[in-house]
C-alpha positions in Angstrom: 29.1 -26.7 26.1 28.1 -27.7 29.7 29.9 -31.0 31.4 27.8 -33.1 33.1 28.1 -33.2 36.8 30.4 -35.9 38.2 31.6 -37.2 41.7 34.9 -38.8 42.5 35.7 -41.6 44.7 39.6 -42.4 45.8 41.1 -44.0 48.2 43.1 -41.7 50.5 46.8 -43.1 50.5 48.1 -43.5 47.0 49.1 -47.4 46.7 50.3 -48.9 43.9 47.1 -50.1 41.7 44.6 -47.0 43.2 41.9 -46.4 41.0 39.7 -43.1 40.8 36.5 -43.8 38.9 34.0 -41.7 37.9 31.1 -42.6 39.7 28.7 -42.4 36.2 31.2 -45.1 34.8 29.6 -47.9 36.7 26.0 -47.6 34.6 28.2 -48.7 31.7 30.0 -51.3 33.5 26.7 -53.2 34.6 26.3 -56.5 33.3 28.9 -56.5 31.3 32.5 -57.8 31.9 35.3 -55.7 32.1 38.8 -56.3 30.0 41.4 -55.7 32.7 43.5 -52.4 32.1 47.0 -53.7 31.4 49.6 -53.4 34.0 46.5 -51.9 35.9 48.6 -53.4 39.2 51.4 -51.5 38.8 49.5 -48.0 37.7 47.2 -45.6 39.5 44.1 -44.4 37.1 41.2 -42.2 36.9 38.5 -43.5 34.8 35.7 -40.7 33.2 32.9 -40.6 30.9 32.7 -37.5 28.6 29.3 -36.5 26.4 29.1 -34.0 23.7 26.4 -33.2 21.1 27.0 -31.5 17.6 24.9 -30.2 15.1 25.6 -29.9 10.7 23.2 -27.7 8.2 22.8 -29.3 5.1 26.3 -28.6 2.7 24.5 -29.5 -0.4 21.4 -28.2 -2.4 20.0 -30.3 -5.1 17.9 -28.6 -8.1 15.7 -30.1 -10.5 14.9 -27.7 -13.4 12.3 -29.0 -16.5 11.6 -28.5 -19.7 8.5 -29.9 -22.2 6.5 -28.8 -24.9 4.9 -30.6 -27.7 4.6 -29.9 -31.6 3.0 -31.3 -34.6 7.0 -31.2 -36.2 9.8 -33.5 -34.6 12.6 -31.1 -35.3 10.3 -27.9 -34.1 10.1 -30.0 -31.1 13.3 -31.2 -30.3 14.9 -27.6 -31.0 12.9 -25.7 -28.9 13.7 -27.9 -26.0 17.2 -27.9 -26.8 17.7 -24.5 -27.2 16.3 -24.4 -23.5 18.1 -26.7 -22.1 21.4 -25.4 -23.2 20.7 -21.9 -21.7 20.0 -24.3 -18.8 22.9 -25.9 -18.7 25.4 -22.7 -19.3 23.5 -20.9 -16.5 24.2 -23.6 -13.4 28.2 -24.0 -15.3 28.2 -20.2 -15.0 27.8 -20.3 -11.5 30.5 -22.9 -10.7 28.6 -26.3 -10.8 31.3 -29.0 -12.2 29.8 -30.9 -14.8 29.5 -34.2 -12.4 27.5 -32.7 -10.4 24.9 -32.0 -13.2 22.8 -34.8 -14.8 20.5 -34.7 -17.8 17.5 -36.6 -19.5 15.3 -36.7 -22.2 12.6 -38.4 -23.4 10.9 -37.9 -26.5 7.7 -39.6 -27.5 4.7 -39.2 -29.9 0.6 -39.5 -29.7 -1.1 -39.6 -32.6 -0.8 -36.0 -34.3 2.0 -34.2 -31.9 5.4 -34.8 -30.8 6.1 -34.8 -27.2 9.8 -34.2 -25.8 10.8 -33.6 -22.1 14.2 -32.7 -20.7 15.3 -33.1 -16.7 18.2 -31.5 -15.2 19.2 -32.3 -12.2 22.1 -29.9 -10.7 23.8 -30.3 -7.0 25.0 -27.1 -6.0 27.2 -26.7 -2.6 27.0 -22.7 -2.7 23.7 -21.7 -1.6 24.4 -18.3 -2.6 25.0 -19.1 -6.0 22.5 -21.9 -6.3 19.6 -18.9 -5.3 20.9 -16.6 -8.1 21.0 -19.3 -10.3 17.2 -20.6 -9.7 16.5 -16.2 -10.0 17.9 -16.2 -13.6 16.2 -19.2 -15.0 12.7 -18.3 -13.5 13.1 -14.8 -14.8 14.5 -15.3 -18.7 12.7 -18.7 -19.3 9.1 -18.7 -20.2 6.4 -21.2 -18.4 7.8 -24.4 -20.1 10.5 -24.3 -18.0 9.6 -25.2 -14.2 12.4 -24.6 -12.0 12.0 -26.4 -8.7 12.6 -25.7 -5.1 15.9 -26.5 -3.8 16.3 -30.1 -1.8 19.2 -29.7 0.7 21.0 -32.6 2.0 23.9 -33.8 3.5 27.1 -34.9 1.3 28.8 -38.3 3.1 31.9 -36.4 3.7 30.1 -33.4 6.0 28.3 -36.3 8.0 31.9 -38.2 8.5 33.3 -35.0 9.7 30.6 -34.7 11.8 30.9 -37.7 13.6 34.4 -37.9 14.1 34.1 -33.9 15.7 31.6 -34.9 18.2 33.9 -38.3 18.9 36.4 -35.6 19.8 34.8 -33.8 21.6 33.4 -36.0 24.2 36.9 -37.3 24.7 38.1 -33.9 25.2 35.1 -33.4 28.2 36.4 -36.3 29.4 39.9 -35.3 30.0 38.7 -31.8 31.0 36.8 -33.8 34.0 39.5 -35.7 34.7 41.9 -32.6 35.2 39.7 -30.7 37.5 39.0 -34.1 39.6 43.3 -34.6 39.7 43.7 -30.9 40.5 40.8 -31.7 43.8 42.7 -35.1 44.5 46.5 -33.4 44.6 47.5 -35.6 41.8 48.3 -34.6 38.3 46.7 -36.2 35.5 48.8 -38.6 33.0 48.6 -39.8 29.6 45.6 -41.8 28.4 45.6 -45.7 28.6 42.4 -46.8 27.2 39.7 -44.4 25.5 36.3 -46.4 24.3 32.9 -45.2 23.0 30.2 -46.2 24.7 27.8 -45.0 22.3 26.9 -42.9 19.9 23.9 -41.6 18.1 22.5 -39.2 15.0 18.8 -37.9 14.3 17.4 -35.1 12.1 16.1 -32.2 13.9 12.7 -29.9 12.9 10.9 -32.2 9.8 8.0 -32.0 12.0 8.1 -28.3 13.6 6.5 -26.3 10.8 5.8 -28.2 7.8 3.7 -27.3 4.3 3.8 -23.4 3.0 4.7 -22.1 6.4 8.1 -22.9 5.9 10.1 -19.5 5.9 13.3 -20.0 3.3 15.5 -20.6 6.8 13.4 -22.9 7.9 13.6 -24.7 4.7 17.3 -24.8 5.1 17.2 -25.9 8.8 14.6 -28.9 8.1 17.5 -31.8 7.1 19.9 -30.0 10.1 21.8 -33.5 11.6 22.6 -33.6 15.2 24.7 -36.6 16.7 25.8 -37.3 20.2 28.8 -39.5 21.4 29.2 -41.1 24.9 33.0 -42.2 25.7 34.8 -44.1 28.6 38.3 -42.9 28.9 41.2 -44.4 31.6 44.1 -41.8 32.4 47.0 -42.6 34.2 47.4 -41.0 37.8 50.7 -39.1 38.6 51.6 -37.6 41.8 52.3 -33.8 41.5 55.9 -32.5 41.7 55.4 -31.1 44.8 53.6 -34.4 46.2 57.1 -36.0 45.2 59.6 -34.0 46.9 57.8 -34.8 50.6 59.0 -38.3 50.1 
């Protein structure tokens, strides 16, 4: 990933309380008041900002497979759709879906003469892989009562989390890379961090809107819910002189 450019200002004798600032700090700085770095009087900082940007694919899959018919006969009804549903049901467990992440309904009603009965599964699969060979099987062995639909793919809470604390990471890491090369330019050597603060940070989904109805190829499908974040940090390092800056004095 590309760092963004940067120029450094410093003084040029190294006094107690020198500070070395990035010189794209000061856009965050404006109208707003600063909290005083503590002990700033007795160190000697570089200040930098760091940017990074992340994407995440979707992590989880979400099928909704149906069943209904309708009989004159409540029982013909109700075991026809059962015996569906429970080929259903050992198809998704037979391709390692825990039973929480599976959910079923059923409805049965009647209208006038005939017997109407409807089952809904809903299954979350986080193996694509499996969650295709699944979907192949039940379209294939069930007959045209049985409408398997297309796979919805989202994002679990734990992915997006992870997500957000990478690209947090990240950013600070650009930062301190910045800061090093600026020390190394400077003849200083860079110190432990005193103060690290995001600025700002931001998420979006990427390509709803690029190709959209039956033109979707299968990747494409997958790619449509892809989550990108960004993260803007401020980070303070302390200033050291270099070993061989030390044995001049």
């Amino acid at each position: 990933m590309a760092h963004s450019p940067s120029r450094v200002f410093a003084t040029v004798s190294p006094n107690a309380g020198d500070v070395y600032r990035d010189e794209n700090e000061s856009v965050f700085k404006r109208g707003r008041k600063q909290t005083p770095l503590h002990a700033q009087s007795n160190a000697r900082v570089v200040q930098m900002t760091g940017c990074a940007e992340l994407s995440c694919p979707p992590d989880r899959a979400t099928v909704t497979i149906s069943v209904k018919n309708s009989k004159e006969n409540v029982n013909d009804v109700t075991n026809s759709v059962t015996r569906r549903l429970e080929y259903i049901l050992q198809t998704v467990r037979q391709h390692d879906v825990k039973e929480e992440n599976i959910t079923v309904a059923k409805h049965l009603q009647r209208e006038e003469e005939l017997f109407h009965m409807q089952a809904e599964v809903l299954v979350v699969f986080s193996d694509f892989e499996k969650m295709q060979q699944a979907r192949s099987v039940l379209i294939e062995k069930l007959d045209k009562i049985v409408c398997v639909g297309d796979p919805y793919y989202s994002h679990s809470a734990e992915s997006l989390s992870l997500l957000r604390r990478r690209v947090c990471l990240e950013a600070v890491d650009n930062a301190r890379l910045k800061a090093s090369e600026a020390c190394c330019i400077l003849g200083q050597a860079l110190g432990r961090p005193l103060l690290v603060r995001e600025e700002e940070s931001r998420e979006w989904t990427s390509g709803q809107h690029e190709v959209t109805g039956s033109l979707l190829t299968l990747h494409q499908k997958t790619g449509v819910t892809l989550v990108s974040a960004s993260s803007h940090v401020f980070v303070t390092f302390e200033l050291r002189p270099k070993e061989s800056n030390r044995r001049k004095f």
